[in-house]
PAZAPA-4460 file (N, C-alpha, C; in steps of 0.05 Angstrom, whole numbers, plus 32768, in hexadecimal, padded with zeros to 4 digits):
% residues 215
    n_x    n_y    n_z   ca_x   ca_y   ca_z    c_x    c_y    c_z   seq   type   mol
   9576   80BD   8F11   957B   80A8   8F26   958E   80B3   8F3A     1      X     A
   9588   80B0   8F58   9597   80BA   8F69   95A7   80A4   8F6F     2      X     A
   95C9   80AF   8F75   95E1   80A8   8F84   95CD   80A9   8F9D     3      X     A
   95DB   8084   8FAA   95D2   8080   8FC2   95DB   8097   8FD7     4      X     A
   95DB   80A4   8FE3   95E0   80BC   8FFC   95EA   80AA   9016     5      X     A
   95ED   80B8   9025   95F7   80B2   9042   95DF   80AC   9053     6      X     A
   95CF   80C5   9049   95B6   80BB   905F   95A3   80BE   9053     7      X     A
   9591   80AA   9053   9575   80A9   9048   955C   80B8   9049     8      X     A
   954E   80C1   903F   9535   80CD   9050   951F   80BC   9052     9      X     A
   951A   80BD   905D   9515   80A5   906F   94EE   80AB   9076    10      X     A
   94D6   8098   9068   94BF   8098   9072   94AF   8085   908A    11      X     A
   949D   8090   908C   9489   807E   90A0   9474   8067   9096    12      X     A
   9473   805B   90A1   945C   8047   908F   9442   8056   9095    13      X     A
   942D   8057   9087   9419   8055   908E   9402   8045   908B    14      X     A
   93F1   8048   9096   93DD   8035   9092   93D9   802A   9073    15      X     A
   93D1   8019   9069   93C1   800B   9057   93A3   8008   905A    16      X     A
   9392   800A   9039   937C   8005   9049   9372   7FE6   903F    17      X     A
   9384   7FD5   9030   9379   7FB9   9033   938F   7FA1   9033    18      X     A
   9389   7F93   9036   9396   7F87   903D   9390   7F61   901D    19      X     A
   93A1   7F70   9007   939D   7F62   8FED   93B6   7F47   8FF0    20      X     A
   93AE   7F29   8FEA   93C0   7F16   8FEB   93D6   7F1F   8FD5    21      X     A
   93C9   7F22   8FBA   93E4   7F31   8FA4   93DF   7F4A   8F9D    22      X     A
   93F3   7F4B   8F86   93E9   7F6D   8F7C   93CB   7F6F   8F78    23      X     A
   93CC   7F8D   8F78   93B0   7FA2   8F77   9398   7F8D   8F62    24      X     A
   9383   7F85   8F6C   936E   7F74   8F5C   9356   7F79   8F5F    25      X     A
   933F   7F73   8F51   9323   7F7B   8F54   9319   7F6A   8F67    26      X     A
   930A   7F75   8F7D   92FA   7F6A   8F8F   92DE   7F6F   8F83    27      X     A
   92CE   7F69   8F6D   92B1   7F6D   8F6B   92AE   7F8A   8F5D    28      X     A
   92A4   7F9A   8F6D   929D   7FBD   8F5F   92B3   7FC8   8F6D    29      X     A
   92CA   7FB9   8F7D   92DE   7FD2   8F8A   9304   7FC7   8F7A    30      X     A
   930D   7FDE   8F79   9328   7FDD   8F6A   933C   7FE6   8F76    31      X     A
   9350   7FD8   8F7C   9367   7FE5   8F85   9386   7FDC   8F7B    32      X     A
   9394   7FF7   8F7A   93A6   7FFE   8F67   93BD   8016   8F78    33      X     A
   93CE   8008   8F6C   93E1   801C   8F74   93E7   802F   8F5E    34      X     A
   93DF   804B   8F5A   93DE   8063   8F48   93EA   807B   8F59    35      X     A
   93FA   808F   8F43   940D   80AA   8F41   93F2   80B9   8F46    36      X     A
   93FB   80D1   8F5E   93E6   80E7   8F59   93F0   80F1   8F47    37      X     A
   93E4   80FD   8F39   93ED   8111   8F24   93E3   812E   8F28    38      X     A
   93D6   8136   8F44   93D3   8159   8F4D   93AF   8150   8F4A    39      X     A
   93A6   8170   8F50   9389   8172   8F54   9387   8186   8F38    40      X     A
   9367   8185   8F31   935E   819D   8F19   9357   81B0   8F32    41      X     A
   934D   81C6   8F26   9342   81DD   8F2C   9332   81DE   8F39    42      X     A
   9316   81CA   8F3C   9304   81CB   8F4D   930E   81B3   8F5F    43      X     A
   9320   81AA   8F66   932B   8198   8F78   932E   817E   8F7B    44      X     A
   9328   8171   8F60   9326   8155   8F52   933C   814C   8F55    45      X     A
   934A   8134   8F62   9361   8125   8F5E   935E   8114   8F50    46      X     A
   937B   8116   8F3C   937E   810B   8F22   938E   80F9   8F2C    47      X     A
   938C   80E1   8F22   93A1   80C2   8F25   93A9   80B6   8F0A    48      X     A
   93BC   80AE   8F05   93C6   809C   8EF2   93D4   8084   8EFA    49      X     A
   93D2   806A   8EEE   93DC   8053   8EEA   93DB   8043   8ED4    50      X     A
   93F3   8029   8ED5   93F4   801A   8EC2   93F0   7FF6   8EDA    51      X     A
   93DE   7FEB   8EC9   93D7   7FD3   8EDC   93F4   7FC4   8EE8    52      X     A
   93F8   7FC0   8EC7   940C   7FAF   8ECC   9429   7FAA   8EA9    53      X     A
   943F   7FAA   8EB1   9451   7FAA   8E9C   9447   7FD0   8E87    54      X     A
   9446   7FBF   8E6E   9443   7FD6   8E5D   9422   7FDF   8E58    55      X     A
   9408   7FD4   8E63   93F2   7FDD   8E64   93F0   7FF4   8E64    56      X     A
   93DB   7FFE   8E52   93CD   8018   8E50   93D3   802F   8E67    57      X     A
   93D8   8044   8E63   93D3   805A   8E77   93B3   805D   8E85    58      X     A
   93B0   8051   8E9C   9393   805A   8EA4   9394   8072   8EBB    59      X     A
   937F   8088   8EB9   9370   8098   8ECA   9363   80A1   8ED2    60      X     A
   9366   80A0   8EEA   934B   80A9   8F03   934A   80C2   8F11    61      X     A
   9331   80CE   8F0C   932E   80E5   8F17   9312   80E0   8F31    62      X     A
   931F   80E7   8F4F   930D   80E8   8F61   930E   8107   8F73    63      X     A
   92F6   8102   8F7C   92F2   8118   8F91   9301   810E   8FB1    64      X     A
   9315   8100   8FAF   931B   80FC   8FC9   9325   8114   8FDD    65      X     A
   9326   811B   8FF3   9333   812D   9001   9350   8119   9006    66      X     A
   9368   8129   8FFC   9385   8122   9006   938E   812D   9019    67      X     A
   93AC   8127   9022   93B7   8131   9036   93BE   8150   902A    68      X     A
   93BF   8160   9036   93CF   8180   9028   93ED   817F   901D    69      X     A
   93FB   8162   902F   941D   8165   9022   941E   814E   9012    70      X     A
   9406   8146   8FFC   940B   8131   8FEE   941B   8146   8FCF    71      X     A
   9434   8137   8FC0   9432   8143   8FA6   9433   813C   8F91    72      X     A
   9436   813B   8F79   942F   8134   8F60   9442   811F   8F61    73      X     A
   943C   810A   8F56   9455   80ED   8F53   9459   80DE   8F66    74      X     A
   9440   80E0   8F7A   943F   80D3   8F97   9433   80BB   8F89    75      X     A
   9447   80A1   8F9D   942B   808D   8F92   9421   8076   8FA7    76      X     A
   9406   807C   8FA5   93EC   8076   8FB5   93E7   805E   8FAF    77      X     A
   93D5   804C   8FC1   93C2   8036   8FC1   93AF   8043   8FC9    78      X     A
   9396   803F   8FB3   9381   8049   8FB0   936B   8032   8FAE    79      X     A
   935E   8038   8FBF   933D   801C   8FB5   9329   8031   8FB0    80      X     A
   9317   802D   8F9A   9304   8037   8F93   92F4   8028   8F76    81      X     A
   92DD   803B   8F7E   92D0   8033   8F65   92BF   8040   8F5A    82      X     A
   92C3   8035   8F38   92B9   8046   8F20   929F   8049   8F1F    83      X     A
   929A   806E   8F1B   9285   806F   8F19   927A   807C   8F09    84      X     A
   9291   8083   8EF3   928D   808C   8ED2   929D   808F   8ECB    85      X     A
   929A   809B   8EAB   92AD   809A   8E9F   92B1   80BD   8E90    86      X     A
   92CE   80C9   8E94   92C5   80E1   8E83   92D4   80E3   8E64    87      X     A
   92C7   8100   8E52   92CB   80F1   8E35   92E9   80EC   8E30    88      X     A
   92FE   80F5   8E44   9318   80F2   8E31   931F   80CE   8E3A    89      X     A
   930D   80C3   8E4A   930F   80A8   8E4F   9316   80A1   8E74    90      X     A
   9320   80B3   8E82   9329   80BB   8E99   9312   80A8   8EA6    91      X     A
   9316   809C   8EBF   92FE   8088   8ED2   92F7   809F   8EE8    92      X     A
   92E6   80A0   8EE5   92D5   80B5   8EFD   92CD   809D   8F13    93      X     A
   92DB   80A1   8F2B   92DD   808B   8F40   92D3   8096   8F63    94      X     A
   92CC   808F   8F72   92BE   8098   8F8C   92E0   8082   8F9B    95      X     A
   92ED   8091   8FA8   9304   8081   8FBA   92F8   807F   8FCA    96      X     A
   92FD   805F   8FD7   92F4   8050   8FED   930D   8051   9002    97      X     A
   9320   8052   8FFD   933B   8054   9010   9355   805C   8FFD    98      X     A
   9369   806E   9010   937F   8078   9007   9394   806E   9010    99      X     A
   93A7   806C   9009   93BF   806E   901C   93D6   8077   9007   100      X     A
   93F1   8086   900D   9404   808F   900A   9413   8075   9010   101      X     A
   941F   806C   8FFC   9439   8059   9000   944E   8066   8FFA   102      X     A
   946C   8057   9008   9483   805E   9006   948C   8058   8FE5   103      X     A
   949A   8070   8FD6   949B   807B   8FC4   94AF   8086   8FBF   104      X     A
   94C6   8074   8FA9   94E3   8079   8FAA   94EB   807B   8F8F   105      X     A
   9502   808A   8F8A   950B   8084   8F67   951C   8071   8F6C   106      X     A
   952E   8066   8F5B   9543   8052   8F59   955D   8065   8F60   107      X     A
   956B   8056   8F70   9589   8060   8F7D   959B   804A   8F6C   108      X     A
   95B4   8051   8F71   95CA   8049   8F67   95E1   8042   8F7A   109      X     A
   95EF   8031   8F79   9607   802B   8F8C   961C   801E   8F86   110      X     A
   9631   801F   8F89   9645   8017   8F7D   9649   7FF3   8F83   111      X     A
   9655   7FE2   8F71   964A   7FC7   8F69   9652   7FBE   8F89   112      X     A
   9671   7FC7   8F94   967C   7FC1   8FB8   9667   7FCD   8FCC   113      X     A
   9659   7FE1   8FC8   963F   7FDC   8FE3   9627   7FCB   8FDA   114      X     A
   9622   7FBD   8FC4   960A   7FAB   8FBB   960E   7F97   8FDA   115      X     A
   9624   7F8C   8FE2   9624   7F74   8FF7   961D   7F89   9015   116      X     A
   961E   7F9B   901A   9625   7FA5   9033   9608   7FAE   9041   117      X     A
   95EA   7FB0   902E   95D2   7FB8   9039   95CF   7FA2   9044   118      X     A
   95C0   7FAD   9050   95AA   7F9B   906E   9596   7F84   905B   119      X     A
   959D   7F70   9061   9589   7F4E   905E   9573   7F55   9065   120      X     A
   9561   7F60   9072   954C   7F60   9084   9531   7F53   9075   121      X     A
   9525   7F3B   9078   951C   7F31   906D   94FD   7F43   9065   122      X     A
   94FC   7F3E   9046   94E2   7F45   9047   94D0   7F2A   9037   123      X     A
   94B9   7F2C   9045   94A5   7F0D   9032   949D   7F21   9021   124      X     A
   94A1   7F18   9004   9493   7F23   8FED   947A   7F18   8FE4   125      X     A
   946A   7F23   8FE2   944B   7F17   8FDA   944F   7F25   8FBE   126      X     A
   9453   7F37   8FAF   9457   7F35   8F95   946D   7F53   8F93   127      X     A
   9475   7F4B   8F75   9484   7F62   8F6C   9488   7F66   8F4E   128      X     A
   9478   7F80   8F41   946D   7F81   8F2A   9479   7F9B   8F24   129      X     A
   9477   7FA3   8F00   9483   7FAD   8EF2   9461   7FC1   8EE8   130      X     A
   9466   7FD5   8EF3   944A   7FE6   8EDF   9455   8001   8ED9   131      X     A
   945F   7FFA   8EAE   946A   8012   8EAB   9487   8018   8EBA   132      X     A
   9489   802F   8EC0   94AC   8032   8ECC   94AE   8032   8EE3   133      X     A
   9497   801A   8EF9   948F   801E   8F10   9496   8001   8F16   134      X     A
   94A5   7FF8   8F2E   94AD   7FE2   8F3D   949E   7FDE   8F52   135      X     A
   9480   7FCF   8F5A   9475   7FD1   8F6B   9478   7FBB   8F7D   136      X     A
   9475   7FBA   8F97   9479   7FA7   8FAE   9466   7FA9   8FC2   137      X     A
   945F   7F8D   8FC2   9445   7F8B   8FD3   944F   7F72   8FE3   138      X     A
   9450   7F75   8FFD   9460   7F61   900F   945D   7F5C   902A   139      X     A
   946E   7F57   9038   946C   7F59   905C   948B   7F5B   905B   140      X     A
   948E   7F6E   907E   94A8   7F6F   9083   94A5   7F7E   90A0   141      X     A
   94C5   7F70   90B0   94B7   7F76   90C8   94BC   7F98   90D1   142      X     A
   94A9   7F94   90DB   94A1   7FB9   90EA   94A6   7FC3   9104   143      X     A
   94B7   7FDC   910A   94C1   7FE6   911A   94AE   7FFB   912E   144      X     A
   94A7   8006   911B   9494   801F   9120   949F   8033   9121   145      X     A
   94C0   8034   911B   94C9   8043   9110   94D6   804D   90F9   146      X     A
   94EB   8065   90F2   94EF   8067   90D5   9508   804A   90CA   147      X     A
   94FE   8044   90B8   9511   8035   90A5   951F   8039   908B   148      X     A
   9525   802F   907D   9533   802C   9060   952B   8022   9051   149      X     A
   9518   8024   9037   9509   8016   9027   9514   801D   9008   150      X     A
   9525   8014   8FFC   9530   801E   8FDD   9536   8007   8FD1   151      X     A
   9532   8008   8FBA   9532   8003   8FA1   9559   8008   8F97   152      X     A
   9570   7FFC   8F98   9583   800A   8F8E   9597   7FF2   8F7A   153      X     A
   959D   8004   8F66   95A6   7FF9   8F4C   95C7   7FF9   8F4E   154      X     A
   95D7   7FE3   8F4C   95F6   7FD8   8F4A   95FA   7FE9   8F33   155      X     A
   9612   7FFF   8F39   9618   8011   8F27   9627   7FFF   8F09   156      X     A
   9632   7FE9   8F15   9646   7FDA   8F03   9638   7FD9   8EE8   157      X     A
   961E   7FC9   8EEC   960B   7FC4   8EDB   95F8   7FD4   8EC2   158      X     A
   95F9   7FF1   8ED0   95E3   8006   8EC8   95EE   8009   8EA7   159      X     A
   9603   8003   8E9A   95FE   8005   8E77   9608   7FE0   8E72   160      X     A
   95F9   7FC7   8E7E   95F1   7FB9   8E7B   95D9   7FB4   8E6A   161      X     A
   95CE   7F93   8E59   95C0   7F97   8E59   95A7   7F8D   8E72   162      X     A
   95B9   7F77   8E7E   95AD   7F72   8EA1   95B8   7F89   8EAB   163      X     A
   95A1   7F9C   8EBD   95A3   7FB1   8EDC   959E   7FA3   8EED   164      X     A
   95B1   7FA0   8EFD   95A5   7F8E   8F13   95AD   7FA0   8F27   165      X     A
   9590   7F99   8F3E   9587   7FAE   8F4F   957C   7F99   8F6A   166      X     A
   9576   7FA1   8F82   9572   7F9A   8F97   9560   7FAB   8FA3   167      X     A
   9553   7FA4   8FB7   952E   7FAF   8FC8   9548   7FB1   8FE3   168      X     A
   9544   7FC7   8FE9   955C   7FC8   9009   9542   7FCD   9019   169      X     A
   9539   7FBD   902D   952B   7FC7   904B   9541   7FC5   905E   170      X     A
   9545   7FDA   9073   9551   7FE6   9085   9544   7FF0   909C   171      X     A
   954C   7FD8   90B5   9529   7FE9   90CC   953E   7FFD   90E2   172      X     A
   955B   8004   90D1   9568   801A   90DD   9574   800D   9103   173      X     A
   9573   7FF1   9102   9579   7FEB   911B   9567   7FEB   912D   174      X     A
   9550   7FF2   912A   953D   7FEB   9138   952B   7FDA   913B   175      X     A
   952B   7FCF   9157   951A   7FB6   9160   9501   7FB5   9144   176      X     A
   9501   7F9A   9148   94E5   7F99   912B   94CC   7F8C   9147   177      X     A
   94B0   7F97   9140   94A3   7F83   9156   9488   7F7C   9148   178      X     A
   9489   7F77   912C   9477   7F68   9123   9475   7F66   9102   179      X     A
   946C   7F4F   90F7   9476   7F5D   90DA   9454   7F68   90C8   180      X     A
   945E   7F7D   90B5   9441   7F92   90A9   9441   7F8D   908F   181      X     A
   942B   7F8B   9080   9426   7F94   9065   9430   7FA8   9057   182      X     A
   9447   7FA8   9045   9459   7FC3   9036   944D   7FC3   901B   183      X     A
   9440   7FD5   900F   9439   7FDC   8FF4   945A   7FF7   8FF7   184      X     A
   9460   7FED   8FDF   947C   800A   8FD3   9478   800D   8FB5   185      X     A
   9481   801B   8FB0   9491   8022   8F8E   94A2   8038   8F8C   186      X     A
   94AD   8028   8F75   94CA   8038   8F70   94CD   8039   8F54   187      X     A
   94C7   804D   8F4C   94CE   8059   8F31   94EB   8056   8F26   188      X     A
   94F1   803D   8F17   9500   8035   8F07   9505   8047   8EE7   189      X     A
   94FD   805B   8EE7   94F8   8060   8EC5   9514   806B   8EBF   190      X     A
   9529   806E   8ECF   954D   8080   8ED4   9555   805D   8ECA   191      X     A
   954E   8042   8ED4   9559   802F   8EC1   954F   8027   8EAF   192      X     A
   9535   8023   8EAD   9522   8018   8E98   952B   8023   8E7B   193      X     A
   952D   8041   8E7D   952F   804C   8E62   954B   8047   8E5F   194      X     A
   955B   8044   8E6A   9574   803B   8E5F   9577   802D   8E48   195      X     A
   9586   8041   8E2B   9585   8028   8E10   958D   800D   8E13   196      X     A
   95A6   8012   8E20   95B1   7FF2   8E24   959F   7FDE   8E32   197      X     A
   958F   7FED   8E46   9582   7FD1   8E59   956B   7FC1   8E4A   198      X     A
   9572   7FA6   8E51   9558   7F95   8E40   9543   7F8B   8E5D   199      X     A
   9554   7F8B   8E70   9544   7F7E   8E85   9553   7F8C   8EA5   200      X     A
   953D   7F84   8EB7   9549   7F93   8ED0   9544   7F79   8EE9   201      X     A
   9557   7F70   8EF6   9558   7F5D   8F05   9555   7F6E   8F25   202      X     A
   9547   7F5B   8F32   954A   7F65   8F4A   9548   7F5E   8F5D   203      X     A
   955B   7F59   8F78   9557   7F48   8F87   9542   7F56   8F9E   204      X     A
   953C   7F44   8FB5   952A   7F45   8FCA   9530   7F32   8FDF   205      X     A
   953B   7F35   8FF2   9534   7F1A   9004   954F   7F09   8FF0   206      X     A
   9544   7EEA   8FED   9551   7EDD   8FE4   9546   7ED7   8FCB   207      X     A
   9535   7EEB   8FBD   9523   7EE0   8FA5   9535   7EFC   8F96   208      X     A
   9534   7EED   8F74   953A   7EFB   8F5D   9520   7F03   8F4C   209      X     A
   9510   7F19   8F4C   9500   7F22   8F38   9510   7F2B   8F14   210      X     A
   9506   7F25   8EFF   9515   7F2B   8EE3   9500   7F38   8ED5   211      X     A
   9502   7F55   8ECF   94F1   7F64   8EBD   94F7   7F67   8E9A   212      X     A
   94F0   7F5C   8E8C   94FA   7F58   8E78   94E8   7F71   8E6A   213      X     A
   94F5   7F89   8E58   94ED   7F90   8E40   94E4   7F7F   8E2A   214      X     A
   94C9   7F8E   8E23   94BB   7F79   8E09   94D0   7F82   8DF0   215      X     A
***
């Protein structure tokens, strides 16, 4: 887990390719999911892994999509596609219908006196789910068109608690907002999750409290 820094590094939005009321759901024969690349095989197969939701099964997908060249292992994508077999170790052999790269963060840390001092910037949450050691966010928030601040960061006070309580920081860096966009994120929580002491991970957003409870 990274100590919050001075300065962020900081991504771009990019496109989405749908536009889903909640998390990732079946439209008919097409599926979309937010899944880890996990690298290419040898003849140039990209390999994906996900968990739907909470502690569900490890599922994976192997497609022939063409990626970007600076994508890398532990990137995590919104993917629509669909199955179009199955191979023997159980893996979904899938044809991708649309890609996109979402913004993709681990959990930061900050001492309990800067918890009050991040930026309010309102975000509408349309959902916010737990898959595995993955915090996913699917929402609206308003858009600059330029770089912002999107993290996930955990109140140091708390971290050998059995409540972590943690906060979603959006930051549009002072710049004019001039319309608000569809944000798919995740942030790999697994630096608190596996914590012995933690039983649950609280998190604020906006003015809403999400509570992840260990089974």
């Amino acid at each position: 887990m990274r100590r919050l820094p001075i300065a962020f590094i900081l991504a771009i939005f990019l496109p989405l390719i749908c536009a889903c009321g909640d998390e990732p759901r079946d439209y008919g024969d097409f599926l979309t999911d937010i899944v880890t690349y996990e690298g290419s095989s040898d003849d140039g197969t990209a390999m994906f892994s996900f968990q739907s939701r909470d502690d569900l099964p490890l599922q994976r997908l192997a497609s022939s999509i063409k990626l970007p060249s600076d994508i890398v292992a532990g990137q995590r994508c919104l993917l629509r596609y669909t199955v179009v077999g199955n191979l023997a170790d159980g893996t979904r052999q899938v044809r991708a219908d649309g890609f996109a790269i979402i913004p993709t963060d681990g959990a930061r840390k900050a001492p309990h006196s800067d918890m009050s001092t991040f930026p309010e910037t309102e975000i509408s949450v349309t959902s916010l789910w737990r898959s595995g050691t993955f915090i996913n966010l699917n929402g609206w928030l308003p858009y600059s068109g330029k770089n912002y601040q999107l993290m996930l960061v955990a109140d140091e006070q708390t971290l050998g608690s059995p409540t972590i309580e943690a906060r979603i920081v959006y930051n549009t860096m002072g710049a004019q907002t001039l319309f608000d966009r569809r944000v798919y994120a995740s942030f790999d929580v697994s630096a608190l999750w596996s914590r012995a002491t933690c039983r649950r991970l609280s998190i604020g957003i906006a003015d809403r409290t999400f509570v992840f409870e260990k089974n």
